[in-house]
ROVEXMAR-124132 format. One record per residue (C-alpha): x, z, y. Coordinates in steps of 0.2 Angstrom, whole numbers, plus 5000, padded with zeros to 4 digits. Layout:
REM residues N
XZY/...
***
This chain:
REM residues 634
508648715062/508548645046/507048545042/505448585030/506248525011/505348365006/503748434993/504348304980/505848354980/505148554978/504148494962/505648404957/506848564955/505148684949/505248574934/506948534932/507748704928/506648794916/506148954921/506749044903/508448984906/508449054926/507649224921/508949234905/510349234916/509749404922/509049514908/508649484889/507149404885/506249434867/504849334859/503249414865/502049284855/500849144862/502349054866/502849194879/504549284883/504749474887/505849584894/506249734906/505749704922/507149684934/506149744949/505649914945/506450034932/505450024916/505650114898/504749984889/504749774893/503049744902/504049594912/503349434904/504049254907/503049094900/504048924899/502648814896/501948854912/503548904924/502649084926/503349254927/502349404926/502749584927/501149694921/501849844927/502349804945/501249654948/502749564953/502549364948/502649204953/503749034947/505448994946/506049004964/504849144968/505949214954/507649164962/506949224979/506649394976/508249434964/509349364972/508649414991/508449234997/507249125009/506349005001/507348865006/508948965000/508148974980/507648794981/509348744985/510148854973/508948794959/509448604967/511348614965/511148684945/509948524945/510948414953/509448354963/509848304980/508648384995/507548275005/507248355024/505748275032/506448335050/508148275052/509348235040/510348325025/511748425033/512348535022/513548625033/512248685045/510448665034/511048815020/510348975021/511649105026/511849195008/512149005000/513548965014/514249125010/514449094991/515148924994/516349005005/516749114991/516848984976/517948854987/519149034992/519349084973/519648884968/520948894982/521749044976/521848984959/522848854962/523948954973/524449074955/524548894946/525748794957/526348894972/527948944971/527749094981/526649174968/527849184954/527749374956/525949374952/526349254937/527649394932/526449524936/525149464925/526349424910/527149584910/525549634906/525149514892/524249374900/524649194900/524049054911/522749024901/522249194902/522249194921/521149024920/519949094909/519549244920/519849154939/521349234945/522349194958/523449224974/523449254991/524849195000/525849315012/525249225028/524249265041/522949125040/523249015026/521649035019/520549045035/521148875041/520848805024/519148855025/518848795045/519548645036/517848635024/516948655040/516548835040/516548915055/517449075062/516149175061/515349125043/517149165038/517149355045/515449385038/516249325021/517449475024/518849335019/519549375035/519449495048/519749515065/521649495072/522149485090/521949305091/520349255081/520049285061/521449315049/521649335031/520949495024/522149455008/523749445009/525149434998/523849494984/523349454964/521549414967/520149434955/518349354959/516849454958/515549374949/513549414950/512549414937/512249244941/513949174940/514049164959/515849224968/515349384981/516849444982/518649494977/519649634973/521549614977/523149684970/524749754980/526249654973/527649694987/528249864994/527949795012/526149775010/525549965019/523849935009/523050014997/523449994979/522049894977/520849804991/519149754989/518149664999/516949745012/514849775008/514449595013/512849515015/513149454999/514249594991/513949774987/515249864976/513849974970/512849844963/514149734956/515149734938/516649644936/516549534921/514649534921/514649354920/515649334906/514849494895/512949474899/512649354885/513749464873/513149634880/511249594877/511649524859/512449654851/511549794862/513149874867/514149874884/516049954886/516350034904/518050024907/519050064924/520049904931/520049704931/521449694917/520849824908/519349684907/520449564904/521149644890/519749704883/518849524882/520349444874/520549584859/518649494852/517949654864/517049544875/515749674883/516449774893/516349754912/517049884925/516349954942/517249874958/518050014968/516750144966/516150254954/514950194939/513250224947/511350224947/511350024951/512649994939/511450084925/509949964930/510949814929/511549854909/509649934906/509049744910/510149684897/510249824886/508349834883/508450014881/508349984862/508550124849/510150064843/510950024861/512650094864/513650104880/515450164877/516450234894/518350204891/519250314905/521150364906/521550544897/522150604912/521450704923/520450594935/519850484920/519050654913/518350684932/517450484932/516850534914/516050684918/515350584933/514550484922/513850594912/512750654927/511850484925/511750484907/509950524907/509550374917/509950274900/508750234886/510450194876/511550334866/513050344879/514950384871/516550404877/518350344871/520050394874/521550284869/522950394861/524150454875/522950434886/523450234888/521950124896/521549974889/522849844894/524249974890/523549984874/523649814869/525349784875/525849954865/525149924849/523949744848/522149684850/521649794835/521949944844/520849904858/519349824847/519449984838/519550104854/517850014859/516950094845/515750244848/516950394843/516150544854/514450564863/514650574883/513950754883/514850814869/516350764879/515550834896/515151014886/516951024878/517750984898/516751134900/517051254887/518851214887/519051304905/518351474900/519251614887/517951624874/518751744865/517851884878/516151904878/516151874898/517251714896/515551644883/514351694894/515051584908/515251454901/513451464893/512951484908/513951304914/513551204901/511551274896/510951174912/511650994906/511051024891/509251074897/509450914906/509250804890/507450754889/507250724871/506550874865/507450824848/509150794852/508950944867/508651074853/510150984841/511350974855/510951174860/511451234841/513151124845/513351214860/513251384850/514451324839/515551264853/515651434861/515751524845/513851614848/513351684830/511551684837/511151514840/509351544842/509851654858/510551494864/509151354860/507851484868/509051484887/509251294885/507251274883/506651394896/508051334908/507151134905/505551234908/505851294924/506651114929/505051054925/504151164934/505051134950/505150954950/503050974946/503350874928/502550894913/503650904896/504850754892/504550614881/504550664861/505750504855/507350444861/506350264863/505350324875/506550414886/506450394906/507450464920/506850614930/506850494946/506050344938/504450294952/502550324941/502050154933/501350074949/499450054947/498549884945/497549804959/495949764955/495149784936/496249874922/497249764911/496549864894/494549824901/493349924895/491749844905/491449684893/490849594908/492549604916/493449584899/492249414898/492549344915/494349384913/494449304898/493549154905/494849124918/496249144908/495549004898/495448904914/496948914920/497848904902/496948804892/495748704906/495448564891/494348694884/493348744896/493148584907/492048504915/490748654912/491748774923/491948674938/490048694939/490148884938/489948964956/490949114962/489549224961/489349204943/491149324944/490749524947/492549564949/492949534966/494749484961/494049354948/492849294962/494349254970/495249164959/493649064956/493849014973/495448974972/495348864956/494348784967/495048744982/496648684971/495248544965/494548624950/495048664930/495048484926/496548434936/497348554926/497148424912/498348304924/499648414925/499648594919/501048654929/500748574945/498848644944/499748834942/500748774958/499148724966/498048854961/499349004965/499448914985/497748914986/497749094985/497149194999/498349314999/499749384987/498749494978/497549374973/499149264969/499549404959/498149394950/498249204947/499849214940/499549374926/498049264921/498949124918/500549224907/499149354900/498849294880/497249264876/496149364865/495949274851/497549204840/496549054836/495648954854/494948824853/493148754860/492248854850/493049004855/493048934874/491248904873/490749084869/491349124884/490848974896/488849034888/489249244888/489749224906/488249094913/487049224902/487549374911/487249274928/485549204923/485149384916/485649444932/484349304942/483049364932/483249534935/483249494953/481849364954/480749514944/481049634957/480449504970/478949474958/478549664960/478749674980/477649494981/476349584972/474549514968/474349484988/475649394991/475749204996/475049084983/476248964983/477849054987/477449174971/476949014960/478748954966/479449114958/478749124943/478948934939/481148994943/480749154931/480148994918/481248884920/482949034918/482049114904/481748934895/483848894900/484249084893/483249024874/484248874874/485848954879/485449074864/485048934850/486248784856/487848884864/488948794874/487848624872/486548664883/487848714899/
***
């Protein structure tokens, strides 16, 4: 078993890679003020970002769903790793070398499974690369690829390469970089043969399948010879690392582009990507093998933001399977916050025919918005009844008033109903808008939701979860003596200059939320607000271990990404709170040690009731002080 990775060594990589560039490579982040970065939350489905990210203190935060943590807590729960996988990960972008403190660094046998599997992967795509640049063999898929416009350069740029006809040319290369047989069929690299693993890919053009992250997962593989019995094109299988519907080709190389300009084009195939991305179109990205889906939706809404002005364009062939994948994605159209369009290149062409037929122009000018996904969707409709007959307008009414009800913007759902009118030739367009609304009525009522959103900004899916509710104290707090103690902690774990030494001496009972009694506690146990002077960070890493359980380290870590209150802090600011939170709990002995003064009574003991009254004096004289001098007399 691999051993326990040197804690030095763990600090070293927390702050090596900086959390803002980690999180970025994932979904857009915008300034959120206070030095903090936002975005939408790429662990639950969000209309509006509540997913907060602070660089100064290696945090992350996501108000919605509570989910938080640091950088490789980050890593570990994106990407699905072990701990010790995400370290490694965040290592090897380092370049920091892992110390084991049982056993030495073996790298073949110490990595998680998902890292061998990726490195399987990246050493397999390196390998078939050079096989398209130098093998002989592969000059059909040089051909292939120049027939359709792309140079070596081309095929550099975007990782292609070729797998030789053999049986196992590529799983004895592998066994060669000391992978083992069954690492290699749990790749889906190779597969089963009479006589041990073979080569899935076989006398194939080979595109690599990026993740988000730039990592290899998989490829998807083109027939090139009349012998090979195979499918057109082969993908690889759902992997422990791989899932076609959660991938996008191209991903990698669009993210930056797609989140800048707030647009994404869906086309259908690896060169049409290709093709795209070298016109100057250099967001579009395609689905791998399946159909574009609800995982495919989340993925572009992380980077998309689901701003106003965001635009996703689906490019499918005129024919009559492209219309079928088009009207596919129209089903999923209401799981966007962005306006969804559709384009069609003249004869029907895709995008890499395009650019062979007529130049990058064409293609750059086929990726603009031209005609809204369910306009398209409603005219596939209409277009298979006689609407010169009262009966032939009525059907189709009745076909298309359903996907129109289905559009939750009250706003655009009325607009789109007076097209549909128009569509069908309807004089009465006020019959029309009245069938759509009562038809998005009665959806309502039988999926038990109340009416839709009134903007297009705040639009959500009908399957998005409810907004989890927060453990604990509300976030907007009402009681000021939660919104005080809160504030008080978020002071100490930000800003512990401010407050220190004073809070160290304040006891956990001085905290009525059990939640912030707890994260007293565990500032603590982590040795207290002043050692957050030393090191800021390391004191977060400190204080979030020191945590009882994950939903006080939840706690910890909202505290410590929540902004503060007031735009200017400083001492004075902290000292209102250090003296408005000791107050409280000296008000709150006083109430108590009068309500023992009443139950003494005038027969009680002598000298346990002078002892009382001398604690009353001496918390009513520390309460008068606390009044006239502030934070001086803590």
């Amino acid at each position: 078993m691999a051993g326990r990775i040197n804690d030095e060594d763990v600090k070293a990589v927390r702050d090596a890679v900086p959390i803002d560039a980690v999180v970025s490579e994932y979904l857009q982040l915008r300034n959120a003020g206070g030095g903090n970065l936002k975005g939408l939350c790429p662990f639950h489905d969000e209309k509006s970002p509540s997913f907060q990210v602070s660089p100064s203190k290696g945090l992350f935060h996501c108000f919605g769903c509570q989910e938080g943590g640091d950088t490789i807590t980050f890593v570990m729960k994106v990407d699905h790793l072990t701990f010790s996988e995400a370290v490694e990960r965040l290592a090897a972008q380092a370049g920091i070398t892992l110390r084991y403190e049982e056993g030495g660094y073996n790298p073949s046998h110490q990595r998680g499974e998902r890292i061998r599997l990726v490195e399987a992967h990246k050493i397999a795509a390196e390998w078939y690369a050079e096989q398209l640049a130098t093998s002989p063999e592969a000059d059909t898929g040089r051909i292939f690829l120049a027939e359709r416009g792309f140079d070596q350069a081309a095929a550099v740029h975007f990782g292609v390469g070729y797998s030789p006809q053999g049986w196992d040319h590529l799983t004895r290369f592998l066994r060669g970089k000391g992978f083992t047989d069954k690492e290699i069929l749990l790749s889906g690299l190779a597969q089963e043969g009479r006589r041990g693993p073979i080569d899935r890919f076989r006398g194939r053009l080979m595109w690599p399948i990026r993740d988000i992250g730039g990592d290899v997962v998989g490829f998807g593989a083109r027939k090139l010879y009349e012998a090979d019995n195979g499918p057109k094109y082969l993908n690889t299988p759902d992997t422990a690392i791989y899932k076609k519907s959660q991938v996008l080709y191209g991903i990698d190389l669009a993210k930056q582009h797609i989140a800048k300009a707030s647009r994404a084009v869906v086309v259908e195939g690896y060169t049409d990507v290709m093709a795209c991305h070298l016109a100057g179109v250099t967001t579009a990205i395609a689905t791998c093998g399946t159909a574009f889906g609800g995982e495919h939706i989340r993925i572009l809404r992380r980077l998309l933001m689901d701003n106003g002005s965001a635009r996703v364009i689906f490019t499918f062939d005129g024919d009559a399977a492209g219309q079928k994948a088009a009207l596919r994605a129209f089903e999923d159209d209401q799981k966007f916050a962005a306006e969804t369009y559709i384009a069609i290149a003249p004869d029907g062409m895709d995008p890499c025919e395009l650019r062979l037929a007529k130049g990058d122009e064409a293609v750059a000018d086929l990726a603009e918005p031209r005609t809204p996904l369910f306009e398209f969707a409603l005219r596939q409709i209409v277009s298979r009844y006689d609407l010169d007959t009262p009966a032939g307008r009525a059907s189709a009414l009745d076909e298309a008033a359903p996907i129109v009800a289905r559009i939750k913007n009250s706003g655009a759902q009325h607009e789109v109903a007076v097209q549909l009118a128009g569509m069908l030739g309807i004089l009465d367009t006020q019959f029309v808008v009245k069938r759509v609304a009562q038809l998005a009525r009665w959806a309502r009522d039988r999926g038990g939701r109340g009416p839709g959103p009134t903007s297009r900004d705040a639009h959500q899916p009908y399957d998005a979860a409810p907004a989890p509710r927060t453990s604990g104290p509300a976030l907007t707090l009402r009681n000021p003596v939660y919104a005080t103690e809160r504030e008080l902690l978020k002071l100490a774990l930000q800003r512990p200059e401010l407050v220190s030494p004073a809070f160290d001496a304040y006891g956990i009972d001085e905290f009525t939320a059990a939640p912030y009694a707890a994260v007293r506690q565990a500032i603590m146990d982590a040795g207290g607000a002043e050692y957050g002077i030393q090191d800021a960070q390391e004191y977060l890493v400190r204080v979030r271990d020191a945590a009882p359980d994950d939903q006080v380290r939840a706690m910890v870590t909202e505290l410590a990404v929540e902004a503060i209150m007031r735009r200017t802090v400083d001492e004075n600011y902290a000292g209102e709170q250090l003296v408005t939170v000791r107050r409280r709990a000296v008000e709150r002995r006083v109430r108590d040690i009068q309500s023992q003064l009443t139950r003494l009574g005038a027969g009680g003991d002598p000298a346990q009731l002078a002892a009382v009254q001398n604690e009353l004096w001496v918390l009513q004289q520390y309460d008068q002080a606390l009044r006239g001098q502030g934070a001086a007399a803590l």
